[in-house]
C-alpha positions as a printed Julia matrix, in Angstrom:
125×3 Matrix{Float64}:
  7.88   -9.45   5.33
  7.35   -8.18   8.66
  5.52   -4.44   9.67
  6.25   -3.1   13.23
  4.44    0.02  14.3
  5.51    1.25  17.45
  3.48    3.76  19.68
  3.11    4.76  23.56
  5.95    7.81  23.7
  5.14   11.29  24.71
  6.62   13.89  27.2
  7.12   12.48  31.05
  9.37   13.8   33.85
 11.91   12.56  35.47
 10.9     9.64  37.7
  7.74    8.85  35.73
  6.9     5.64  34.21
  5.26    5.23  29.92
  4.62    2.32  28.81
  6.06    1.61  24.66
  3.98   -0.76  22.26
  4.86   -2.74  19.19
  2.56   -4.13  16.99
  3.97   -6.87  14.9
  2.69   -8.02  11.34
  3.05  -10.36   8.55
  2.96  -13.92   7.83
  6.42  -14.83   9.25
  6.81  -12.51  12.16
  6.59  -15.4   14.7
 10.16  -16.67  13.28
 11.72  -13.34  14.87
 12.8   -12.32  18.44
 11.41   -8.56  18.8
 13.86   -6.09  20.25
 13.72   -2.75  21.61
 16.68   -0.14  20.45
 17.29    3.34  21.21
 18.88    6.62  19.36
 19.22    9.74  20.87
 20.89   12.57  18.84
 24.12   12.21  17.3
 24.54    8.82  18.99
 24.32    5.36  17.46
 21.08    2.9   18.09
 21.53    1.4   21.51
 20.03   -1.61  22.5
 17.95   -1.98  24.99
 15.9    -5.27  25.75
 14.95   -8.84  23.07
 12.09  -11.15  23.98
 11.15  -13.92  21.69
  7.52  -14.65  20.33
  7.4   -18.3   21.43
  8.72  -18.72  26.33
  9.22  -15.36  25.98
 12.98  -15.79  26.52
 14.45  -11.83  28.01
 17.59  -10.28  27.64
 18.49   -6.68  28.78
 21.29   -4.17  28.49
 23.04   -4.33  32.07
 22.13   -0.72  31.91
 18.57   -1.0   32.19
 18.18   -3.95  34.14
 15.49   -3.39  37.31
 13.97    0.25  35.22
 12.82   -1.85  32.13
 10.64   -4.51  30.77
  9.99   -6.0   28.67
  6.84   -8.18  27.9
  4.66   -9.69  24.76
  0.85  -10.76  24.28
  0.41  -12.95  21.59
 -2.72  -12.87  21.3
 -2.35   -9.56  20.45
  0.76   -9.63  18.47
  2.33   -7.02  20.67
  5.89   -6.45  22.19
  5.85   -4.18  25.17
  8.53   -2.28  26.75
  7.8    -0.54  30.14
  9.93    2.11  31.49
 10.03    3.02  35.14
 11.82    5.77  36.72
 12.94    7.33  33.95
 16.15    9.35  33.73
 16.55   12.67  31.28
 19.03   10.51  29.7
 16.41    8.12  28.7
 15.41   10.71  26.09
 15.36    9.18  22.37
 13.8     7.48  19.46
 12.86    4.0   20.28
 12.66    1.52  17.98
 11.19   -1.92  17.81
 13.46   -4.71  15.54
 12.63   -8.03  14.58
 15.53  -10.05  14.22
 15.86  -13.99  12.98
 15.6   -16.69  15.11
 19.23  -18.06  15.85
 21.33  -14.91  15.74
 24.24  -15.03  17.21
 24.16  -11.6   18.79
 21.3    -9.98  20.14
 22.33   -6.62  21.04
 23.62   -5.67  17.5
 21.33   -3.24  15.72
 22.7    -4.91  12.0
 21.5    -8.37  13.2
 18.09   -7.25  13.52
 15.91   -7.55   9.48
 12.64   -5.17  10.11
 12.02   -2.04  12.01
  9.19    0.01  12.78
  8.97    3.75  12.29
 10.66    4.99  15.85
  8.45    6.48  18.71
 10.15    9.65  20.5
 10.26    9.13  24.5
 10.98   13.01  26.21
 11.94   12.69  29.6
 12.22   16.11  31.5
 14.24   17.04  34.32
């Protein structure tokens, strides 16, 4: 089992920068690359960025290449995703996965075992 609690969303405007967490859990978390996913309303889950646990391997959407990244602390168990210049359509739930080790795609929200709870990010115009 694996328990991911994001937090870090809230209300910004257009432009401005938040910083997402994801706390990671469990005996077995280590064997999962942690990715960050996206819903707004009435859309599906959208990925975003994947890092793994162990040389913090990266992989972005083209989309948000150069806005977003995406980091870890081990120490800390945490998978970060920072968010710079941030558009109105940046407005949604994000989600942190955990998906197995070895999956053959990354970006796919139904290769990915565990989520957390969702964290909204509001971005005004």
């Amino acid at each position: 089992q694996v328990q991911l609690v994001e937090s870090g969303g809230g209300l910004v405007q257009a432009g401005g920068s938040l910083r997402l967490s994801c706390a990671a859990s469990g005996r077995t978390f280590r064997s999962y690359a942690m990715g960050w996913f996206r819903q707004a309303p009435g859309k599906e889950r959208e990925f975003v960025a994947r890092i793994t646990w162990i040389g913090g391997s990266t992989y972005y959407a083209d989309s948000e290449k150069g806005r977003f990244t995406i980091s870890r602390d081990n120490a800390k168990n945490t998978v970060y995703l920072q968010m710079n210049s941030l558009k109105p359509e940046d407005t949604a739930v994000y989600y942190c996965g955990a998906q197995p080790l070895g999956s053959a795609n990354v970006s796919l929200s139904t290769a990915y075992t565990y989520w957390g709870q969702g964290t909204q990010v509001t971005v005004s115009s």
